[in-house]
N, C-alpha and C positions, 0 to 999 in steps of 0.2 A: 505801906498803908494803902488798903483798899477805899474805893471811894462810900461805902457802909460806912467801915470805923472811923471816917470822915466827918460824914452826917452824922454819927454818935456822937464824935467829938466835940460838933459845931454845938449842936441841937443840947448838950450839956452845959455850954456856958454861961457865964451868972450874963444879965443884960448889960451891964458895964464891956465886960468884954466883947460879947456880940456884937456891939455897935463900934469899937476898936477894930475887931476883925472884918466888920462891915466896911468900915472907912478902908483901910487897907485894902481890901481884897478892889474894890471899886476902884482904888489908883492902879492897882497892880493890873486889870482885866484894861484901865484908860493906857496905861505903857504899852500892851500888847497891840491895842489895838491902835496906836498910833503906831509901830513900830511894821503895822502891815501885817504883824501875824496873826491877823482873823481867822477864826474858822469862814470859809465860801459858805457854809450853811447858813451860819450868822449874819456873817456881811448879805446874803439875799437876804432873808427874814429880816433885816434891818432896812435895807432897799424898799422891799414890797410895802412895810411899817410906814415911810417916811412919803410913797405913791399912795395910800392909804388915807393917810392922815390930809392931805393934799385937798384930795378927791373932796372928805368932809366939809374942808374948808371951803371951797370954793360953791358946794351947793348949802352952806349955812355957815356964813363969816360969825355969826353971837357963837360958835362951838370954841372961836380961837379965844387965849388964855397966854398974857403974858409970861414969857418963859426968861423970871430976873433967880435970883436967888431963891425969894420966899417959893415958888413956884416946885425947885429942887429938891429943899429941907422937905417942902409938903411929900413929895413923891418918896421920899428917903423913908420918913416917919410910914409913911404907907407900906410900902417894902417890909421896914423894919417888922409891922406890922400882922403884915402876913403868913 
């Protein structure tokens, strides 16, 4: 399977399942990535994100935003969203 009939396949599923294959795919991509097998593209783009985010904070601490649970569900819903 090509990565098209992928996106077809995703982009057809009822939202029950979407958010099934959403929760999975996000454990699956947290195993690889603890397991070290980042893409280097990723892991920088993830680097640069995290010096980024930093940089904000430090010239306007009101931009920081507790990062508990409700903070993640929000980000998910947003994702899901998109």
């Amino acid at each position: 399977m090509n990565i098209q009939a992928l996106e077809s396949e995703i982009a057809a599923l009822p939202p029950d399942e979407l958010a099934r294959f959403g929760a999975w795919f996000d454990q699956y991509r947290e195993e690889k990535i603890d397991d070290g097998e980042m893409n280097p593209e990723v892991e920088k783009a993830h680097g640069e994100e995290v010096l980024w985010r930093k940089e904000q904070y430090v010239r306007d601490r009101s931009t920081a935003r507790p990062m508990n649970s409700a903070y993640f569900d929000e980000m998910r819903r947003s994702l899901d969203n998109a």
